[in-house]
Each structure stands twice: as C-alpha cells, then as structure tokens.
PLY file of the C-alpha trace (Angstrom):
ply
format ascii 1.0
element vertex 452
property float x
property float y
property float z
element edge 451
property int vertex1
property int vertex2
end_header
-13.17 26.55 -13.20
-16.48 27.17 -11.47
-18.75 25.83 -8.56
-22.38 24.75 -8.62
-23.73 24.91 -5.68
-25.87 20.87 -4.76
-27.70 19.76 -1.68
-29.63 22.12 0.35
-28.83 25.96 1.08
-27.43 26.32 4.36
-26.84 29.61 7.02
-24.15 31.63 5.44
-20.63 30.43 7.62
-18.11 32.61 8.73
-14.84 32.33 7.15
-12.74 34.01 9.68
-13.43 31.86 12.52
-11.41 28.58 10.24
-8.64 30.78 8.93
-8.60 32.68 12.84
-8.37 29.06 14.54
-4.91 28.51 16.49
-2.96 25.64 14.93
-3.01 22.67 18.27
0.12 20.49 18.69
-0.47 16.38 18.11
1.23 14.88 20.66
3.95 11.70 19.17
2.09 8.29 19.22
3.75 5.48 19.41
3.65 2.66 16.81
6.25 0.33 18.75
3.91 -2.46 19.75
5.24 -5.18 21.34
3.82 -8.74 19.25
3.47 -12.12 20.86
2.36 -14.61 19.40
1.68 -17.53 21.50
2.69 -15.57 23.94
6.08 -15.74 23.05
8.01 -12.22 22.46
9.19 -11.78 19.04
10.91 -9.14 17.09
8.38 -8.81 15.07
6.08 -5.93 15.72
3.05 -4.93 13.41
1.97 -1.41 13.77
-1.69 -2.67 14.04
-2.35 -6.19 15.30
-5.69 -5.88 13.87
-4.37 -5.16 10.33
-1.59 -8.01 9.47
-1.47 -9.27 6.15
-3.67 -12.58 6.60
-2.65 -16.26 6.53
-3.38 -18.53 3.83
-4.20 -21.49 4.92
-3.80 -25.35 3.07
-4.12 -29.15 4.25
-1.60 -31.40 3.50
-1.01 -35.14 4.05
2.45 -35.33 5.82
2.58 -38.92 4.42
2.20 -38.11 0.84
4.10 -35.92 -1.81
2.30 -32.41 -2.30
1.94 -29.10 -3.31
0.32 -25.99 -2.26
-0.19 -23.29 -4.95
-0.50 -19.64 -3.47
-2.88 -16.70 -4.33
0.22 -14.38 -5.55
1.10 -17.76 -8.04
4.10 -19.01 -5.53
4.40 -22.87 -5.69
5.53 -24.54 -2.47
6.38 -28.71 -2.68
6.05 -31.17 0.62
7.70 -34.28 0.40
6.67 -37.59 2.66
7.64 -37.96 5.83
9.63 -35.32 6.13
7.50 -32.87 9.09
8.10 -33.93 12.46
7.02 -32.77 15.79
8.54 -30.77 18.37
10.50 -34.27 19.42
11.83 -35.21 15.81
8.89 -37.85 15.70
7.37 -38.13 12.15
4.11 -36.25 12.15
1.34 -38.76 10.41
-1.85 -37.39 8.72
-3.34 -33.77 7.94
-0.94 -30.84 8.44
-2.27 -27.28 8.18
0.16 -25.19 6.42
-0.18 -21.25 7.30
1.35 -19.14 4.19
1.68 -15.16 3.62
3.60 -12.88 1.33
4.52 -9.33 1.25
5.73 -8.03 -2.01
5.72 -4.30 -1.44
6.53 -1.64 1.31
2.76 -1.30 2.53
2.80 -5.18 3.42
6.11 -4.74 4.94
4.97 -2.15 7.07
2.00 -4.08 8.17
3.86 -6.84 8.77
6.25 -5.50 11.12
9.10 -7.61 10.59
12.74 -5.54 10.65
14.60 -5.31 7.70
17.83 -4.22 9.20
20.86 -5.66 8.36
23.64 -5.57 10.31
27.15 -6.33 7.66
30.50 -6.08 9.23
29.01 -3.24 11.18
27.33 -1.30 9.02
23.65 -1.20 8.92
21.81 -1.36 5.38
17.56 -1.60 4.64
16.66 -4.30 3.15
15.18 -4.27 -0.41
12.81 -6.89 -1.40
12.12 -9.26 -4.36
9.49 -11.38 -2.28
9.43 -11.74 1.54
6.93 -15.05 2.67
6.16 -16.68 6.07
5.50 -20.43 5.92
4.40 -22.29 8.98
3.04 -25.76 9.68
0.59 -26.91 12.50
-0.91 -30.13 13.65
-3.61 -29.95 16.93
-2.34 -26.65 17.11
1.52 -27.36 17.60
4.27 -25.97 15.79
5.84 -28.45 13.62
9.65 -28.59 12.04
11.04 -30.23 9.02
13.10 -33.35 9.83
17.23 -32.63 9.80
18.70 -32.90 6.62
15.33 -32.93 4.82
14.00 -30.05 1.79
11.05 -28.39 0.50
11.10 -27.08 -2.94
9.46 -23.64 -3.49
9.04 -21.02 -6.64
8.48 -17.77 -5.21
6.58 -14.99 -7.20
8.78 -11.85 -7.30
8.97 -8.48 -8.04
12.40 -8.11 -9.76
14.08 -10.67 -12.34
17.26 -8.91 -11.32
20.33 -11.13 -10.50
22.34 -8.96 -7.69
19.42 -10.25 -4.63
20.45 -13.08 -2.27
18.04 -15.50 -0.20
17.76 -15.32 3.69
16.65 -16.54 6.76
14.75 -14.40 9.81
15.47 -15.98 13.27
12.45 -14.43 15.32
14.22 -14.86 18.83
17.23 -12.95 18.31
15.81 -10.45 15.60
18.70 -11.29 13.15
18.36 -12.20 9.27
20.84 -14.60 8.18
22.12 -15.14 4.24
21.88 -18.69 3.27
24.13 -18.72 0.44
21.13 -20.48 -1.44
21.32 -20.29 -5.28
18.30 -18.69 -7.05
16.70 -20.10 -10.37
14.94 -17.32 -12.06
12.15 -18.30 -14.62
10.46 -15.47 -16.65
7.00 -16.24 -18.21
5.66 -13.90 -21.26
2.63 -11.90 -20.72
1.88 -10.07 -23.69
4.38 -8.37 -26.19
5.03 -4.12 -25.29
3.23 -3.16 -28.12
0.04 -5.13 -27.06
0.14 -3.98 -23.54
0.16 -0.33 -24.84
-2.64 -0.70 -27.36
-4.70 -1.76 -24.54
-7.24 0.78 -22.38
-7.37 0.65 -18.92
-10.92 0.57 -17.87
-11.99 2.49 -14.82
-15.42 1.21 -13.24
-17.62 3.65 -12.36
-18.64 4.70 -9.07
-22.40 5.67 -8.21
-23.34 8.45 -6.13
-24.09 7.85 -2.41
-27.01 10.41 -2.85
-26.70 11.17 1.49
-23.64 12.49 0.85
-22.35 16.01 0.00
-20.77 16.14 -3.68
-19.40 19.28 -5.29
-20.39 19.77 -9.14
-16.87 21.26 -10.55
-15.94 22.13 -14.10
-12.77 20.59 -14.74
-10.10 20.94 -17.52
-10.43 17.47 -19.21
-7.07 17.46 -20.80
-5.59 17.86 -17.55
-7.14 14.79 -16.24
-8.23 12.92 -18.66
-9.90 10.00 -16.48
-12.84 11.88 -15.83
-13.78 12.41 -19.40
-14.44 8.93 -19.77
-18.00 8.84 -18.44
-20.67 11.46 -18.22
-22.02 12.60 -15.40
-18.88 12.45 -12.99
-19.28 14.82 -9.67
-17.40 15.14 -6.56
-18.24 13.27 -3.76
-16.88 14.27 -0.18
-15.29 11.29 1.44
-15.84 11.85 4.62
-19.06 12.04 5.51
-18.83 13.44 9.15
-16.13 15.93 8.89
-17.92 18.09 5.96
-19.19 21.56 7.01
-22.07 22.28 4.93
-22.01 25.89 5.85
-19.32 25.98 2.67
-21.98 25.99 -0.29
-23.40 29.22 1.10
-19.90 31.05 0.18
-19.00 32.58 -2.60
-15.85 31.41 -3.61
-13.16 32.97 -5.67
-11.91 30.20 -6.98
-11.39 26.51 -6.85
-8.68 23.93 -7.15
-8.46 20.27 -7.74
-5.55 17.93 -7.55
-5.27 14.43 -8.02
-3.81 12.47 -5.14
-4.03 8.97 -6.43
-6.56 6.94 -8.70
-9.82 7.45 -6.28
-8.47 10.23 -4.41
-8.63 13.99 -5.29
-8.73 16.94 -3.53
-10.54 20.27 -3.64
-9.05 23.48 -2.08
-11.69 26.23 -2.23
-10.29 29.94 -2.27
-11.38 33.39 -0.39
-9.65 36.05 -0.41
-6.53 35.00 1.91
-8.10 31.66 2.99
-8.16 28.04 1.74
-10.61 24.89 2.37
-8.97 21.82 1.46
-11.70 18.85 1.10
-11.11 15.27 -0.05
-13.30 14.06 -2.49
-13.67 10.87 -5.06
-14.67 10.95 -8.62
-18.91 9.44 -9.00
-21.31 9.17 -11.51
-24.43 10.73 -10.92
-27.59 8.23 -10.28
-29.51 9.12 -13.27
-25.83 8.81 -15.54
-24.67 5.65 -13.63
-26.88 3.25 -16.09
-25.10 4.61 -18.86
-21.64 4.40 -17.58
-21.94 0.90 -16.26
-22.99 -0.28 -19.39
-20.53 1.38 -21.52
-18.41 0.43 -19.10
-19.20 -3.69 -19.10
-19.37 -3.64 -23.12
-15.70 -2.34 -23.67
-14.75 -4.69 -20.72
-16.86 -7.80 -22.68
-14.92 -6.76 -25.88
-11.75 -6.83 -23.63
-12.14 -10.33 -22.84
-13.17 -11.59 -26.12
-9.71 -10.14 -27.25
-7.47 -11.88 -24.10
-6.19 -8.11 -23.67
-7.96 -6.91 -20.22
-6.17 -5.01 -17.95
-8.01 -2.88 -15.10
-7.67 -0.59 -12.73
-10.18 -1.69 -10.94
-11.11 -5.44 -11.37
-9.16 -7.98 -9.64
-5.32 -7.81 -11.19
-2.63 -8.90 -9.78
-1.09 -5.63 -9.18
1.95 -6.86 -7.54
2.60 -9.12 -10.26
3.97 -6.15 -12.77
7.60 -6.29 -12.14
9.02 -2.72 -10.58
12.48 -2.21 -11.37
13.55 -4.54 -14.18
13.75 -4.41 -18.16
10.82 -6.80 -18.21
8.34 -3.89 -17.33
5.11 -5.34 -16.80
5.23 -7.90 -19.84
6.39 -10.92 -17.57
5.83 -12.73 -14.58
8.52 -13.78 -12.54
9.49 -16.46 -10.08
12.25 -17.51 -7.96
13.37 -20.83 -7.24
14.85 -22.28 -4.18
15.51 -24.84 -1.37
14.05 -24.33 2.58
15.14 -26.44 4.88
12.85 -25.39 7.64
9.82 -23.52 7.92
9.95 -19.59 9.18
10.53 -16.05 7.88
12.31 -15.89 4.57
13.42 -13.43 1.84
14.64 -12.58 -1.19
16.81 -9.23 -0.50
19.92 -6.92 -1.42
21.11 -4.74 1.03
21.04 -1.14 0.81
21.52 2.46 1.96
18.11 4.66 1.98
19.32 7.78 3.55
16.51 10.61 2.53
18.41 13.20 3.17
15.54 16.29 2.26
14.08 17.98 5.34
10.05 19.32 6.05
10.99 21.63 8.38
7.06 22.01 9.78
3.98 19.41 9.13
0.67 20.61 9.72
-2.41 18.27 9.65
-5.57 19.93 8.53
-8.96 18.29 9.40
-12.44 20.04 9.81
-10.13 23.21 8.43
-8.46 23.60 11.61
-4.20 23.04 11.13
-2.38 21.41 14.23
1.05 20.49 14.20
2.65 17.44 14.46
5.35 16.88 16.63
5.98 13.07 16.40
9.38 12.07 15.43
8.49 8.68 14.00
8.01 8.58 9.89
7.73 5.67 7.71
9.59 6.98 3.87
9.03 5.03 0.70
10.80 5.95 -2.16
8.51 5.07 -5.01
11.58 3.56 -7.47
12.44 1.13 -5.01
10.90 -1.84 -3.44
12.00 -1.08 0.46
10.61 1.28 3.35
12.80 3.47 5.73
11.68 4.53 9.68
12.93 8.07 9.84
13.21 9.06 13.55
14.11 12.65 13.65
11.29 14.24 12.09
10.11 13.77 8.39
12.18 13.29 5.36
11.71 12.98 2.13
14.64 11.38 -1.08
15.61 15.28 -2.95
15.80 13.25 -6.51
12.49 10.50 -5.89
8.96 10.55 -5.90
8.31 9.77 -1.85
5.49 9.24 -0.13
5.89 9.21 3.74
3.41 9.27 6.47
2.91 9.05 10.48
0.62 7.49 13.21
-0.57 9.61 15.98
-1.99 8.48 18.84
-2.32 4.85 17.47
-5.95 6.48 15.75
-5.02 8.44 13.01
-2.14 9.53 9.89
-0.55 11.89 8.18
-0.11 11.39 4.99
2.91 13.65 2.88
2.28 12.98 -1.05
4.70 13.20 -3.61
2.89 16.13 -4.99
2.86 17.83 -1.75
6.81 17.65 -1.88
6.82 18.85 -4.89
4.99 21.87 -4.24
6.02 22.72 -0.78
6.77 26.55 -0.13
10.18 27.67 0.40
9.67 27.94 4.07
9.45 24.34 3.87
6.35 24.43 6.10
3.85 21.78 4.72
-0.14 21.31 5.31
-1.54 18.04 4.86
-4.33 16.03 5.53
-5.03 13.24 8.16
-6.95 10.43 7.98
-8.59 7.37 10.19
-6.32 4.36 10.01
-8.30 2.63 7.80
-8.74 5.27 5.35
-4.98 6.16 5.30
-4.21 2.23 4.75
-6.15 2.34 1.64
-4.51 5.31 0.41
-1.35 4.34 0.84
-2.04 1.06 -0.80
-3.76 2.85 -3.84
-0.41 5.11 -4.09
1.77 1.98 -3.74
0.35 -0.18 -5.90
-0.19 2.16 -8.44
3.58 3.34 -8.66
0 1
1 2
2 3
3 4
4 5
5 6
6 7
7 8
8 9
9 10
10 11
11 12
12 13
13 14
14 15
15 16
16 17
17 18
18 19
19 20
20 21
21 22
22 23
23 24
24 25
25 26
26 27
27 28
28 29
29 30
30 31
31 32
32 33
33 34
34 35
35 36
36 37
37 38
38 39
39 40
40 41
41 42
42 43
43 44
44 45
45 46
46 47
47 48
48 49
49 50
50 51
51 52
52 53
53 54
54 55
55 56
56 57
57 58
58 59
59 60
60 61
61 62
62 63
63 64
64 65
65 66
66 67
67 68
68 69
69 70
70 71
71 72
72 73
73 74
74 75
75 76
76 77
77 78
78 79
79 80
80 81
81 82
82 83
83 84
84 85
85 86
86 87
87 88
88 89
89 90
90 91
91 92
92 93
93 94
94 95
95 96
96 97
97 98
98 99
99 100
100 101
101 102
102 103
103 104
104 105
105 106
106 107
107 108
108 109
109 110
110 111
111 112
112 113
113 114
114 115
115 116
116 117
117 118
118 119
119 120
120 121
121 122
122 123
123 124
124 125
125 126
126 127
127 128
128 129
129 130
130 131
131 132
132 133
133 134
134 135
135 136
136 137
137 138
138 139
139 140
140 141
141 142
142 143
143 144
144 145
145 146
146 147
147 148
148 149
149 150
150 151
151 152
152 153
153 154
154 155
155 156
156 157
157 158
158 159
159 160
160 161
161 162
162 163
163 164
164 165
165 166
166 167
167 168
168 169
169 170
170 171
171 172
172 173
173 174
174 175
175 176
176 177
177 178
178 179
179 180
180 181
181 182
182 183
183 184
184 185
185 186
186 187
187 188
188 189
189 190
190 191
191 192
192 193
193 194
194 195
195 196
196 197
197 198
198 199
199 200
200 201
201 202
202 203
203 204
204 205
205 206
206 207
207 208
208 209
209 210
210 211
211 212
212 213
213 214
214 215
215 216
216 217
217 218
218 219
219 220
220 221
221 222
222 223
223 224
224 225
225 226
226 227
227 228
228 229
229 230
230 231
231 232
232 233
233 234
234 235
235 236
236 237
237 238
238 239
239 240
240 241
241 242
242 243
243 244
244 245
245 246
246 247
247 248
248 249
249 250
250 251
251 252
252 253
253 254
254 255
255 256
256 257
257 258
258 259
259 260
260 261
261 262
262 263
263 264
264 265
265 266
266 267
267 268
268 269
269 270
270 271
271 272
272 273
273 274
274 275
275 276
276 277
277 278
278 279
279 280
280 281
281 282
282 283
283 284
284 285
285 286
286 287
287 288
288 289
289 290
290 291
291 292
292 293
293 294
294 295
295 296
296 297
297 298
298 299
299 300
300 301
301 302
302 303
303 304
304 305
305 306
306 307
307 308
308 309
309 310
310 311
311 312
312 313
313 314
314 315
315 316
316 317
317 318
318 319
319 320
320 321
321 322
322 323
323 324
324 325
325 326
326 327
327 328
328 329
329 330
330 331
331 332
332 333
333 334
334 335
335 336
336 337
337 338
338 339
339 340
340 341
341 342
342 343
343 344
344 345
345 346
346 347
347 348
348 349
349 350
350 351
351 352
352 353
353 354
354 355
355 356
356 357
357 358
358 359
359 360
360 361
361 362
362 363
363 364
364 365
365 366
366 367
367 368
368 369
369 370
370 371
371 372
372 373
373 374
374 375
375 376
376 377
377 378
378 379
379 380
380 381
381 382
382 383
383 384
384 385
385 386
386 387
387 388
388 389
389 390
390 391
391 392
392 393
393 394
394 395
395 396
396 397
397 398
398 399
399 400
400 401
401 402
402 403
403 404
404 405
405 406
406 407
407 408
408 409
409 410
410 411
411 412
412 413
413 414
414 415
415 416
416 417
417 418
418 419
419 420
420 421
421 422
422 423
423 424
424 425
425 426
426 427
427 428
428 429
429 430
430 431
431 432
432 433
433 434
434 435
435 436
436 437
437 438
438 439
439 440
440 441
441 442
442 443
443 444
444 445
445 446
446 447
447 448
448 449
449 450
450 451
C-alpha cells in the first residue's frame, strides 16, 4: 500500500513531539439532564434537548372519524367525539395531533425515556419492537380521550416475533405499566429472498470538497470492494480543522486503512514506533465525479424500471428491514392494538443485558495527542438486539456480540468504541479511540446502527 503525496508541500513536522505528548485526563461529563416540558418535571431526560427525535405533526376534526398515516407507515384511527378537555368536556373542531417513533437504540437514546423495568424486584432493559409518543393539543392545551372511549392504531415494528407485550409509560412516577393488550401481527411481502439478493446496492458518489486535505492511497480492492465501484475514489479528511498538514512532508513506512462504517474509514500512518490515526471518507475526484454520477443514475434508472431498488444511500426506510426475525428484510411488519389514552407507549420484552467484558483503559486521540477518559457513564448496544444498556462503572463491552458503545464528555464531545476496535484490542486491554463533536458522533452512530 503506498502514499501520494496531494495539496501543497509543507515544513517537514517533527514526529517526536506527537508520539512525546503526555496523555491529559477528560474529566466525567454528565449527560443526566433534567427535561421539563411545560415546565413540568418528567422522567424523561434526553441527553441533548437540542437533538430529540422530532414531532410529527397532523390536524384532525375531533367531530369526525379519521386517520393519520405516519412517515415510518404506522396508521393511527380517531373516532368522533371522543377527545375531551382537561374537564371531560367534548373538544369541538381542529385538534393537532403530535406523533414520534423510535425504532432503534440511537432514537432511544435521544429520546431519553427509561427503559427499566422493575418485575417482582428484579430489574430487566427493555427490548423494543416499536416505542411511539402520541399527543393531542387544542389552543395549546393538553387534551385526553373521553373514559371508556378507543383509538385504533397499527404500529410499524421491528420484530414479527410473538414473545413482546404492549405497555404504558406514566411520565410522573417514571414507571412503565403492561396493559395486557393483545397484539395482531400483519406481515406484508416485499420481494421474494432470491430477488432481494440478485439486487446491487448502489452507493452514490461523493465529490471532492477540493479545500480540503485528501490522501491518494492504493488500496487492496478485494478487501473492500465498495471502492472499486467508481474511478477516481480518494481520501478525504473529515475534519477539516483538526488536520496537521505538516504530515505529507513525512515519509511514511507504511499505511493502514480500516473501515469503520459505510462513509467512515480510517487511516493510521506508520513511523518507526509511532502512529497517526486520521478519519477520512471515501470521494470521487472532480474531474471523475461526471463519470461516476452518471454511471451511477443509469444503473439506478435501470433499478427502477425493474421495481428492484434498494440503496444505501437514497431515502429507504432503513428501519423498516426487520432485525431479529425469520422474515429478514423481505417483509414489513405491523402491530395492531387498542389505546385508550394518549402518552408514551411500547411494544417490549423484558430482558437481562449484562456486558460483562471489561476495557480496562480508554484513550481518546484527537490532533494525535491521547488523553484518557475517566468518565464512568457508557451507553452499550449490542448490535443483535434491539435495546441499549447505561453502563456506570467504566466501559463494557458483550464477550460473544458485535458492540458498539460510546461516552459524552463535557456535554461537547464522544468517544466512540467500534466493534472492530474490540475486536482488535491488545491484551493489556488498553484501547485508543477517536472522539468526535456531538454532531459528528450522532451520525456515526446512526450510520453503524442502521446499518447493522
């Protein structure tokens, strides 16, 4: 694998001062926000209240039968007089109805609702086959549904397995409730296995942002065969402001690339007894982009003359491939049930997530300098299931499952730990990784997510 050198030619930088630099201590940030809506407190508590999963929002005529159909496919059904105020009076004329989801442990995590739950006292983690939030509001009041009345819904889910039950969130006392409510499950065909398999996933081409650095690398094909699709395809360094330029006057020894998710790879450049680690994305370069965004378009075109497209990266319902059932991703599914009240609800099974393997020592690299973290607070996924975990005594990661954990610090940045980080961790069990903005580390995680 070589280097080309691209951009300008730069003063030649000094190796030993990065690999000489003293790894600094992160002080633990706290996550734990307090959320109050309406000024009311609530157990709920988003990590970010700047990054919730947003409301869909629909008008209905409280004196007329209707329906709302959601972006995920979820069906809700109103009947007539039926919404009343805070008084019990029957509410007359438009309604705004607030609607969200959250179908995966990302949106869980963002929305900060607790999935605790407390059985005859043990406590289990709740996994999900669809969690929603319904609401309705009229001159900005919260409205109820009248005692003894209904609402019909079909909720899109994840899992057309039988062994999840339905419940109810009370937001003042933090507790979920099981509402004994019998499911429907409906199935609907998508395409037969062997069609879904004969099908190419298309990957759209990125151009180069020319004012950025980019790294020309050589790179074994077979290994990653993504990248062979269209000519032309360089590095480019993803963040802009944390690049040392300095870097294209060495000359390495050798280099290293390693897929972290679909738009996310990362080069570690080699010296004698030191490593750069830089994150970088897969572009096309400006004079090869017309090329690749035409061949690109044509076998899309041909896609959709056949009925068969499936993309990586045009709008797809990602969360509509089902995650842990027989189906795979050749059906949609939905749920069917009765709500008798608007508020939190979801379709659940109890479990125990214990990860039970230890990184002894997590060290976030950024401009090539290491500090440690110290914060106790992690957030584990195991990829295989559809739940999330807080770990509170340092991080941990499930011995026998692809994880993916990660912590904020100081409310302004993560740490992300990769499965393929776990998997090549050194015996010492001391692990570097890298640390990101909170935006940046939200996309990330929702590429690795949704991509499981």
């Amino acid at each position: 694998m070589t280097l080309n050198k691209t951009l300008l030619i730069f003063v030649i930088f000094s190796i030993a001062v990065i690999s000489c630099q003293e790894e600094k201590p992160i002080t633990e940030g706290s996550t734990d926000l307090t959320y109050m809506p309406n000024d009311n407190l609530s157990f709920i508590k988003p990590p970010f209240l700047d990054r919730e999963i947003e409301q869909e929002t629909f008008m209905i005529n409280a004196q007329k039968d209707e329906e709302i159909i959601t972006e995920s496919g979820s069906k809700i059904k109103f009947y007539k007089n039926t919404i009343v105020d805070f008084d019990g009076k029957t509410v007359k004329g438009k309604v705004k109805i607030e609607y969200r989801d959250f179908h995966n442990p990302l949106e869980i995590y963002l929305s900060g609702i607790p999935m605790e739950y407390d059985s005859a006292g043990t406590k289990y983690i709740f996994e999900t086959a669809g969690m929603f939030e319904l609401k309705a509001y009229q001159e900005g009041e919260l409205l109820n549904l009248k005692e003894g009345k209904k609402m019909d819904v079909e909720l899109f889910s994840t899992s057309n397995e039988t062994d999840f039950n339905f419940y109810s969130f009370d937001e003042s006392t933090g507790v979920w409730t099981n509402e004994n409510e019998p499911m429907k499950i409906t199935t609907t065909p998508i395409n037969t296995i062997t069609e879904i398999r004969e099908v190419k996933k298309l990957i759209k081409p990125i151009s180069q942002n020319t004012t950025n650095y980019a790294f020309d690398v050589d790179v074994n094909k077979k290994q990653y065969p993504e990248l062979e699709t269209y000519g032309g395809t360089i590095f480019e360094v993803r963040k802009k402001g944390v690049f040392n330029p300095t870097y294209y006057n060495v000359q390495w020894d050798k280099v290293g690339i390693e897929r972290k998710s679909r738009n996310h790879y990362v080069l570690e450049l080699f010296k004698e007894d030191t490593s750069i680690v830089v994150d970088v994305k897969p572009v096309i370069k400006s004079e090869k982009y017309h090329q690749a965004i035409a061949k690109y378009n044509k076998e899309k075109q041909q896609q959709e003359d056949n009925k068969e497209e499936r993309s990586d990266f045009d709008v797809y319902a990602m969360s509509s491939i089902t995650y842990n059932s027989s189906m795979s991703a050749q059906a949609t599914i939905t749920r069917q049930m009765t709500l008798n009240g608007f508020g939190i609800y979801n379709c659940d099974r109890p479990g125990i997530f214990n990860p039970r393997g230890t990184i002894k020592e997590l060290i976030a690299v950024k401009n090539g300098e290491g500090r440690k973290v110290d914060n106790q607070n992690y957030s584990v996924v195991d990829l295989s299931k559809n739940a999330i975990v807080q770990v509170y005594k340092g991080p941990k990661y499930y011995k026998n499952s692809a994880t993916i954990l990660w912590t904020v610090i100081d409310n302004e940045e993560m740490a992300i730990v990769y499965p393929t980080d776990i998997k090549t961790m050194p015996d010492n069990k001391k692990l570097r990784v890298g640390i990101y903005s909170i935006k940046e580390g939200l996309e990330i995680l929702s590429e690795v997510i949704a991509s499981r």
